[in-house]
Structure formats: structure tokens, C-alpha cells
C-alpha positions as CSV (number, residue, x, y, z in Angstrom):
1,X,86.4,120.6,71.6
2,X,84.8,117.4,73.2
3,X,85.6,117.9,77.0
4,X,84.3,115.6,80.2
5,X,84.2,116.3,83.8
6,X,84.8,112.8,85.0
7,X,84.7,111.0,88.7
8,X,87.4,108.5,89.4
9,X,86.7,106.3,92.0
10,X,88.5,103.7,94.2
11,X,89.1,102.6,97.4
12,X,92.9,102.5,96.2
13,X,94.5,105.8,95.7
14,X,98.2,107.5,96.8
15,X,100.1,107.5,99.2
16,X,99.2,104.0,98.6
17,X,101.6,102.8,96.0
18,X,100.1,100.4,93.8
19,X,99.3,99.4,90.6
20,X,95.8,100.4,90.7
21,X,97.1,104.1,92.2
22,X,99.8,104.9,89.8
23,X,97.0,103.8,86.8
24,X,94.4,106.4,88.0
25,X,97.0,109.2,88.7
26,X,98.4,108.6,85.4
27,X,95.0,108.4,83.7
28,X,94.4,111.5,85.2
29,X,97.1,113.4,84.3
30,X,96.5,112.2,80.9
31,X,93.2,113.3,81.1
32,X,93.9,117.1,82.1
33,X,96.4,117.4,79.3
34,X,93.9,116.6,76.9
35,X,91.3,119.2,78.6
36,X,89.0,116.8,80.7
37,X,88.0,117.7,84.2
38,X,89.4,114.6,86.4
39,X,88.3,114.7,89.8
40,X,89.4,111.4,92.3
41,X,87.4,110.1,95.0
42,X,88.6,107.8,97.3
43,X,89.5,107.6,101.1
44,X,90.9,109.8,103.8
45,X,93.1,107.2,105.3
46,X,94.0,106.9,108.4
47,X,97.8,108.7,109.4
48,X,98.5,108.5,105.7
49,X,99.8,112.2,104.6
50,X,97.7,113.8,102.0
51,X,99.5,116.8,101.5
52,X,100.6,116.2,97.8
53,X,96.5,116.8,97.0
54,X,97.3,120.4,97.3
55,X,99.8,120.3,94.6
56,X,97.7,117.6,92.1
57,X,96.7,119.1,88.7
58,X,93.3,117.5,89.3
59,X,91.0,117.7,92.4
60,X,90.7,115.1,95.1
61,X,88.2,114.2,97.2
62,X,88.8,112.2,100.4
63,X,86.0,110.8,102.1
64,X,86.1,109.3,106.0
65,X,84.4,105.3,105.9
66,X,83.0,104.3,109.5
67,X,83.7,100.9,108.7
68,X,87.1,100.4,107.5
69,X,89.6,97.1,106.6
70,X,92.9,98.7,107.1
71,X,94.3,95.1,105.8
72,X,92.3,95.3,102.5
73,X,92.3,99.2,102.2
74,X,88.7,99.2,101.8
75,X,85.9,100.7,103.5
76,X,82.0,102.4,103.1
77,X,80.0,104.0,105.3
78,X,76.1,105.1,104.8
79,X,77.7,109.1,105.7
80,X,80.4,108.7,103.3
81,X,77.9,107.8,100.6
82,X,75.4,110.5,101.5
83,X,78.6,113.1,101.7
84,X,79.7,111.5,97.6
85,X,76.2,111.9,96.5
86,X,76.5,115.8,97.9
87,X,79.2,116.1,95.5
88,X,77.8,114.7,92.8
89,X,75.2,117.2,92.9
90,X,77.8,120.3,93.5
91,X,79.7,119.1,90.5
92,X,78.1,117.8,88.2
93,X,79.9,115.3,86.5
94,X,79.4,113.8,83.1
95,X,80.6,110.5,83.3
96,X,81.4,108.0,86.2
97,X,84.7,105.7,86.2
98,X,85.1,103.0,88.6
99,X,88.4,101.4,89.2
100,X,88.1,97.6,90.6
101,X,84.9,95.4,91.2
102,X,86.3,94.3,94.3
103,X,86.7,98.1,95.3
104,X,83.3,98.9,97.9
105,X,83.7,102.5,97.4
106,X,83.7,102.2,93.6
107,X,80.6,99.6,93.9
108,X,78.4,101.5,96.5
109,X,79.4,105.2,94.4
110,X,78.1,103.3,90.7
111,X,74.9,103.7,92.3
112,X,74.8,106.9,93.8
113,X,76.3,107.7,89.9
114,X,74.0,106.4,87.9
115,X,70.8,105.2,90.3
116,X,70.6,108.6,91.9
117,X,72.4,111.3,89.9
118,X,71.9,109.5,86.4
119,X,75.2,109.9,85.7
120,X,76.7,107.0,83.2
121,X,79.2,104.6,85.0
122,X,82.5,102.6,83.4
123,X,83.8,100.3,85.3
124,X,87.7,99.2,84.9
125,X,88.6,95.3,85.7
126,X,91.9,95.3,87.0
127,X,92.3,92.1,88.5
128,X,91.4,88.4,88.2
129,X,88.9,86.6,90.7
130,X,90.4,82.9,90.2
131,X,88.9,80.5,92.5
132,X,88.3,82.3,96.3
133,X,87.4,79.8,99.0
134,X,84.6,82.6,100.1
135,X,83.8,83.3,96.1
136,X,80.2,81.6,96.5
137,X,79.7,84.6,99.1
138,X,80.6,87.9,97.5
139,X,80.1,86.6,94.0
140,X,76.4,87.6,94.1
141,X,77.0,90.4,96.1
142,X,79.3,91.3,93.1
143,X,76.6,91.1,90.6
144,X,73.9,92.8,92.7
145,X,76.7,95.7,93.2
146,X,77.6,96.1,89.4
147,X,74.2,96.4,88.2
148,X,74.6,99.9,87.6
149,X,77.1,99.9,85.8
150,X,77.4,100.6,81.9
151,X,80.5,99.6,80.3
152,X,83.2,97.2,81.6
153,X,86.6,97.9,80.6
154,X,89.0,94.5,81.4
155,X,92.9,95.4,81.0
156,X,93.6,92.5,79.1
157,X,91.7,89.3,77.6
158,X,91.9,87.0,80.6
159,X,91.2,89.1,82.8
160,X,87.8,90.2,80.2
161,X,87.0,86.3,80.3
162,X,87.1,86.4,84.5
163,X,84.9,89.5,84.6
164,X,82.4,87.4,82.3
165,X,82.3,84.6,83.7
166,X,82.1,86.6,87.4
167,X,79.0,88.3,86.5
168,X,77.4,85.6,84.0
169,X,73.6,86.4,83.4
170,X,73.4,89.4,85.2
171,X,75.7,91.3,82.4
172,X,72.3,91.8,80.3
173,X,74.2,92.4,77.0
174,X,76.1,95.3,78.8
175,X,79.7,95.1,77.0
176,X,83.0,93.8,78.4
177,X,85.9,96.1,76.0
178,X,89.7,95.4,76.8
179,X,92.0,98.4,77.3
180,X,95.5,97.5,78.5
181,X,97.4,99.5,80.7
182,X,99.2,102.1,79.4
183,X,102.3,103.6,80.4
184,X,104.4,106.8,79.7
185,X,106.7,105.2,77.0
186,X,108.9,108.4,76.9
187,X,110.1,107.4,80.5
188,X,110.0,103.8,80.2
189,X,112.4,103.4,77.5
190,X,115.8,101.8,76.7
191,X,119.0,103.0,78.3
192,X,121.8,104.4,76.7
193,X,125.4,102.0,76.9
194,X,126.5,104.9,79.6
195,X,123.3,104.7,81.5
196,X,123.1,100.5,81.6
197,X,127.0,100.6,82.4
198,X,125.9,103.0,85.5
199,X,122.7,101.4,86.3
200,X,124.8,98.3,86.6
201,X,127.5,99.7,88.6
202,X,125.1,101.0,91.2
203,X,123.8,97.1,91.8
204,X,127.3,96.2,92.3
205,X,126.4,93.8,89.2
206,X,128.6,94.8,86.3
207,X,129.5,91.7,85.1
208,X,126.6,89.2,85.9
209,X,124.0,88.2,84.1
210,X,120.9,90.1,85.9
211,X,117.3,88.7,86.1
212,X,115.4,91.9,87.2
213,X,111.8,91.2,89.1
214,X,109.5,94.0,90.6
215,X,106.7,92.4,92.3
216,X,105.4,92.6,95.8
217,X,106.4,90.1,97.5
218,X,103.1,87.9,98.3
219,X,102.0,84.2,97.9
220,X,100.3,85.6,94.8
221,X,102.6,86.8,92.9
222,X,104.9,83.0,93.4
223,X,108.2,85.3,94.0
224,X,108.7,82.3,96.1
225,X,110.4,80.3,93.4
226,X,113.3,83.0,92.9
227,X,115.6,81.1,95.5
228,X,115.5,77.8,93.2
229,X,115.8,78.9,90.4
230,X,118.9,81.4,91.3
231,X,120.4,77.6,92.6
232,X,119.2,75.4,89.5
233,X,120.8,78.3,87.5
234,X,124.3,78.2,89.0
235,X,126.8,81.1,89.4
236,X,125.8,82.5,86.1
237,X,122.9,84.4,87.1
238,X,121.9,86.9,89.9
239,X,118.4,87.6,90.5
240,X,117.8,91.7,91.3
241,X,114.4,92.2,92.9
242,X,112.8,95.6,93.8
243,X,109.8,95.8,95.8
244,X,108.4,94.2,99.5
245,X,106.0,92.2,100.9
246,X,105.3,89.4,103.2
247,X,107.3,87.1,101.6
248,X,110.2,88.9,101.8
249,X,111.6,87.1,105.5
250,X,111.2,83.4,103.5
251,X,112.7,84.7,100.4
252,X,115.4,85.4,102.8
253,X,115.6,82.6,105.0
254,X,115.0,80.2,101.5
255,X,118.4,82.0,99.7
256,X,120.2,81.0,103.2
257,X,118.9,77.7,103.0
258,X,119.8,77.1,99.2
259,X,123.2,78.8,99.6
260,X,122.5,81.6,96.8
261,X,122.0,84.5,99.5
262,X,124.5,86.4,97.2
263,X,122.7,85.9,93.9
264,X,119.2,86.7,95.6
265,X,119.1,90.8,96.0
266,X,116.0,92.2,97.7
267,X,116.3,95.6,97.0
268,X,112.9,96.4,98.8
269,X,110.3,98.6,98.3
270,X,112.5,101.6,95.8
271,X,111.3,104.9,93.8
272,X,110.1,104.5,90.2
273,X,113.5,106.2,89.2
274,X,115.6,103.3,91.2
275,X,113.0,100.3,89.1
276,X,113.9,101.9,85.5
277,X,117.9,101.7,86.7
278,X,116.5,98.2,87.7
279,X,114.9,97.3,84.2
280,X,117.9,99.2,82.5
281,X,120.9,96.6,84.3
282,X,118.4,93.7,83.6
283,X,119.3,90.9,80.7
284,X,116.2,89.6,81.1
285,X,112.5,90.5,83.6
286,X,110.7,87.3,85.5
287,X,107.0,87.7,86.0
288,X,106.7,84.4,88.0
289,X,102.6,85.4,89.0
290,X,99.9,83.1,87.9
291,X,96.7,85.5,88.5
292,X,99.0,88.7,87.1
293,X,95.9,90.8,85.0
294,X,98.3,93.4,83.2
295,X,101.1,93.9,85.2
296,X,102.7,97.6,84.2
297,X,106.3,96.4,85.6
298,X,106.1,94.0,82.8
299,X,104.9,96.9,80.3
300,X,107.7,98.8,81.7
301,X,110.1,96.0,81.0
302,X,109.5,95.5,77.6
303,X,108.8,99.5,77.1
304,X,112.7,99.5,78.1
305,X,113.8,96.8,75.7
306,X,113.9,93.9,78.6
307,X,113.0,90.5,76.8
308,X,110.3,89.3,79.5
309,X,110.2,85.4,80.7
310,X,106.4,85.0,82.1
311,X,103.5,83.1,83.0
312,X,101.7,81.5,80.3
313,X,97.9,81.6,80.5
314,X,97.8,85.4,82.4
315,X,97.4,88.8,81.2
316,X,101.0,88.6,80.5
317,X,100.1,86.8,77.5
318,X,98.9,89.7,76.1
319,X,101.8,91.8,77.0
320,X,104.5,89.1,75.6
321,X,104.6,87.5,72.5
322,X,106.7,84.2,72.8
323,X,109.6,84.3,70.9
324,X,109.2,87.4,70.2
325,X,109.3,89.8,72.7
326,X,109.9,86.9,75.5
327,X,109.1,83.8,76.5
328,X,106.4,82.3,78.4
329,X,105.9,79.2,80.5
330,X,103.8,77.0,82.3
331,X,105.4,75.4,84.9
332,X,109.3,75.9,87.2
333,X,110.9,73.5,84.1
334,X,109.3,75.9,82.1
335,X,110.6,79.3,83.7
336,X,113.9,78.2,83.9
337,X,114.7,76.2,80.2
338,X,113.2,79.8,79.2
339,X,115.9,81.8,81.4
340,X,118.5,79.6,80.2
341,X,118.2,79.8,76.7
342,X,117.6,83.8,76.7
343,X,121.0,83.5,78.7
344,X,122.9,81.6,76.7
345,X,121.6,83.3,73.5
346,X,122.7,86.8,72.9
347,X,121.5,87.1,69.7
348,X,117.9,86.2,70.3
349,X,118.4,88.3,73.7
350,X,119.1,91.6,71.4
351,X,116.0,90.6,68.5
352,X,113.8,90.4,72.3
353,X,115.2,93.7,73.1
354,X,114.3,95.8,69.7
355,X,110.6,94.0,69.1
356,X,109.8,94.3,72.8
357,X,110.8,98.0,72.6
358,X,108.6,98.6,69.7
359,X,105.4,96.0,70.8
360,X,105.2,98.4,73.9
361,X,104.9,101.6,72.1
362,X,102.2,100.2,69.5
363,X,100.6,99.0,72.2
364,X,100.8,100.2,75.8
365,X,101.7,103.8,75.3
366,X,99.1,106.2,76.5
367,X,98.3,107.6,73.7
368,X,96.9,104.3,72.6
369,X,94.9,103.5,76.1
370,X,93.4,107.3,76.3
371,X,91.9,106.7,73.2
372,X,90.2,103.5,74.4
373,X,89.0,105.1,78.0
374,X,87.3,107.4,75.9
375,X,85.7,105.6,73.7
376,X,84.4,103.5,76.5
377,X,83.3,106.8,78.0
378,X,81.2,107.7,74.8
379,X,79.9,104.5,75.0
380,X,78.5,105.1,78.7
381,X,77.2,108.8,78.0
382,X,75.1,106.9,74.4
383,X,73.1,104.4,77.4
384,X,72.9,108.0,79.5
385,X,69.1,108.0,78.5
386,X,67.8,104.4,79.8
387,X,65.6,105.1,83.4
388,X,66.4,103.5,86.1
389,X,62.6,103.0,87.5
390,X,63.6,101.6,90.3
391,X,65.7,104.9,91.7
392,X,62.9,107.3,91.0
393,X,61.4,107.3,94.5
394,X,64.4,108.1,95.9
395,X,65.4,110.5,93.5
396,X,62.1,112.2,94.1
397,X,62.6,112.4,97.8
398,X,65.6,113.5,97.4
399,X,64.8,116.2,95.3
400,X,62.5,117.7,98.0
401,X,64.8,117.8,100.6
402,X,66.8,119.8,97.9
């Protein structure tokens, strides 16, 4: 049987929770039950417990940066590098997989990976660039960085046409591949009438109408909008929303404000049992976000037959198909004629449910995704042969110092 001993590598791994995290944990776990060797590298963080490695079914490797951005959760460090490179030697990997081109760690280890070791590199896309103020600085740097990498997974098509359009020229022919997210569709699934009557229960909701959102709460993500909505939509609906952020305080202050502190929930940052209770009470999932790449929650929404309202022109476009599995929209008229009518409409509500249910498992189960990652991985291990000439000095000297 085909096996790989793979590196995963990011600057964004557990305790951290995150999208990112919970997509290389899942990968590898996926991985090891189909007989691959996964091993993570990523940080040691800083008074963050990593007692749960221990107890991983894959092996992690935690590295100490000198220079580090608590704020981002990056950081590199010329020891760090040397100390990965060390390892690379020890284990001997087959293939390289890089998680975010705006991850250092995962940048600076491409090159120990394939300019030093000659070890093939993929590099998953998980986010969208947009338009930075700073982006005419780190853009090259971007492209400089990502020069030795093979393969470019994107997690959905927008986020493919960012990635291309980031690194222009200096992609050389080298291929840009779309893998969505996957998710565990076996977990994420639809409740049964006892558990949605519970689920409900718990929210102290039974009898509303429940808009369900799981988003940090950031600028980004345009949670901001939740308050006027909740007012413009009356006494008929009451907006759940699990997860934190600094926007949390205004979403607050704004529901005082518009007088719909009672239909505005923050439920804060919850377990991943507490969101699928969330998804399960829901009538309906807001993805307000207008730079959202793939977002899981939305996977998970639809994976758990929740008709999903989202932003047109994101990766939630290739998650949703409007009128379909959801609706999407452009603008706040948008988002909230789409609410209403999904409200008002219980027949269309219960069509959403059954194709959403059944778009997420033909889709965004991982079964489906594995299969991609590892065709991507073929696809890195074929190029394995090209020489980097411009490595072979240092490869040399290192050799002699053994």
C-alpha cells in the first residue's frame, strides 16, 4: 500500500482554536487512518499548555521562534530553522505540506523542504489577500518566499483566483488545484426532532425563529451588522451567535442601542459539541463575511441541514448554491430580503434543508478532500526530480558538517 511520511507545517496549530488548526488536526487524523505518517510542526507558544501532544495519534514538533508576534501568532528565528532542518534530516520525510502563505514558519520551512532536504513542498491557500494597505510590501516578499514551493492547493475558487493574482509571474506554470475543506460529515449532520426540541430548549429559544452565526467576532468577518438586522427583522427573529472576538463589546453596546439586546445572543467562545446544538436549533446560518475563503461553520451548517444566507462573491459561493442550498447576497438589503423570505417560507426552508444536507456530503466530506490532498501530494513527489542549482552549495556544506 501507497504510504507517505508527510510534514505539516504552520505557524497556527492547537491550543490555538481556529479554522486553520482544526483543518490540520483533522487532516491528520485522516491521514493516520489511512496509514500515512503525519508529523506537525509548528510553535512552542508561549504559556499555552501542550500537554494534549502526548496523547496525539500523530507526532508534534514544537519549535521556540526568537522573534515572535504574539498578536499575529507568527514567528521565525535563524535557530528555529536550523533546529527544523535537523529534523528533516532525522526523519526523513517524503513530502512537505504547508498551511497558509501568510504563515513565516510554513514560508521559511518550504525552503529548508525542498532547497535543502529536496523534499517536494504543497502549499494550502486558506485565506484571501484582498487589498492590504501594506500589500505592495510583503507581496514580493510573498513571491520570493513561495518560490519553493510545488503545488498550490486553494480551498475554494476565489480564493484560487487571489493566490494567482498574489503571485502573478512568479508562479512559472506551477499549478493552482482547489480542494475545499472537508469536514467529518458523520458528526456534522442533522438532528433528530428530540435533539432540535433539546437543542432549542437549552437556548431558551423554543419557539423563535433562530438565525444561528459562528464567527469570530472581528471587523472582518462584518458580524457588525447582526444588531440591524435583528431590528429591521422585528420580534420574529433572534439571532444565536457562538464564538468571540473584538467586536464583541460594540455588538453589545449596538443591541442596547437598537433595543434588540434580547434578540442578539452572544453565546461566546463554546465547544464544538455546544456549535452543532447551535446549528441543530438554527432555521436558518448568516455568513455576513466578505473575504470568508471556505468557512467550515458554513460546511457544518449545511452538513447539518441549515439553509445558509451568505456573501455573494466569497468562497461561500462555492459552498452554497442559491436557491438551492441558501441564498446569497450582495449587500444589507440583500442579507435581509434573503432572511425574510427563508422565514416566511417553510416549504423552501425544508427543500434548503434536504439539498444542503446532501451538497455537503458529495462535496465537503473527507473522504472527498483526502483524496484531493493526495493527489496534490503525487503531484509534488512527480516534480521531486527538478534541481534546485541554486541550493547545492549549501547543501554541500552542509553535508560536510554532517
Amino acid at each position: 500500500m501507497e504510504t507517505f511520511k508527510i510534514a505539516l507545517v504552520s505557524d497556527w496549530f492547537y491550543p490555538k482554536i481556529g479554522g486553520i488548526e482544526t483543518h490540520i488536526h483533522e487532516l491528520a487524523l485522516k491521514l493516520v487512518d489511512m496509514g500515512h505518517e503525519p508529523h506537525v510542526i509548528t510553535h512552542a507558544v508561549r504559556n499555552r499548555d501542550s500537554a494534549n501532544d502526548q496523547r496525539s495519534p500523530y507526532s508534534v514538533h514544537r519549535f521556540r521562534a526568537s522573534i515572535y508576534i504574539d498578536r499575529l501568532g507568527v514567528g521565525a528565528g535563524l535557530g528555529m530553522i536550523r533546529r527544523i532542518n535537523d529534523l528533516y534530516k532525522e526523519q526523513g520525510f517524503d513530502v512537505t505540506h504547508v498551511h497558509s502563505l501568510f504563515s513565516p514558519l510554513a514560508l521559511l520551512t518550504s525552503y529548508v523542504s525542498r532547497g535543502i532536504r529536496g523534499v517536494p513542498v504543497v502549499a494550502t491557500s486558506h485565506s484571501m489577500l484582498g487589498s492590504p494597505r501594506l500589500g505592495f510590501v510583503y507581496k514580493p516578499v510573498i513571491r520570493f518566499m513561495a518560490r519553493k514551493i510545488d503545488v498550490f492547493i486553494a480551498v475554494s475558487s476565489v480564493v484560487a483566483e487571489d493566490t494567482r493574482r498574489l503571485l502573478g509571474g512568479s508562479l512559472k506554470g506551477r499549478e493552482v488545484v482547489t480542494v475545499h475543506n472537508g469536514i467529518d460529515t458523520e458528526y456534522w449532520r442533522p438532528p433528530s426532532p428530540g435533539e432540535r426540541e433539546e437543542a432549542r430548549r437549552k437556548l431558551g429559544a423554543e419557539d423563535e425563529f433562530i438565525v444561528g452565526v459562528v464567527a469570530r467576532l472581528t471587523r472582518r468577518k462584518r458580524v457588525d451588522i447582526i444588531p440591524r438586522l435583528a431590528r429591521r427583522l422585528g420580534r420574529r427573529a433572534v439571532f444565536i451567535v457562538a464564538g468571540d472576538g473584538p467586536r464583541r463589546r460594540f455588538l453589545e453596546e449596538e443591541a442596547a442601542r437598537l433595543g434588540v439586546k434580547d434578540r442578539v445572543r452572544l453565546l461566546g467562545f463554546v465547544s464544538r459539541d455546544t456549535v452543532r446544538e447551535v446549528l441543530w436549533a438554527s432555521d436558518v446560518f448568516l455568513s455576513p463575511g466578505e473575504l470568508e475563503a471556505c468557512p467550515i461553520a458554513v460546511i457544518e451548517a449545511q452538513a447539518s441541514g441549515v439553509p445558509v444566507v451568505g456573501r455573494n462573491r466569497s468562497g461561500v459561493g462555492d459552498i452554497v448554491v442559491h436557491g438551492e442550498t441558501g441564498m446569497l447576497f450582495d449587500d444589507f438589503e440583500g442579507a435581509l430580503s434573503s432572511l425574510d423570505l427563508i422565514m416566511v417560507d417553510s416549504g423552501m426552508r425544508h427543500r434548503m434543508s434536504l439539498a444542503a444536507r446532501r451538497r455537503a456530503v458529495e462535496n465537503f466530506s473527507w473522504s472527498v478532500t483526502i483524496r484531493r490532498v493526495l493527489d496534490a501530494y503525487r503531484k509534488a513527489l512527480s516534480m521531486a526530480d527538478t534541481v534546485d542549482r541554486r541550493m547545492l552549495l549549501y547543501k554541500a556544506w552542509r553535508r560536510v558538517k554532517g
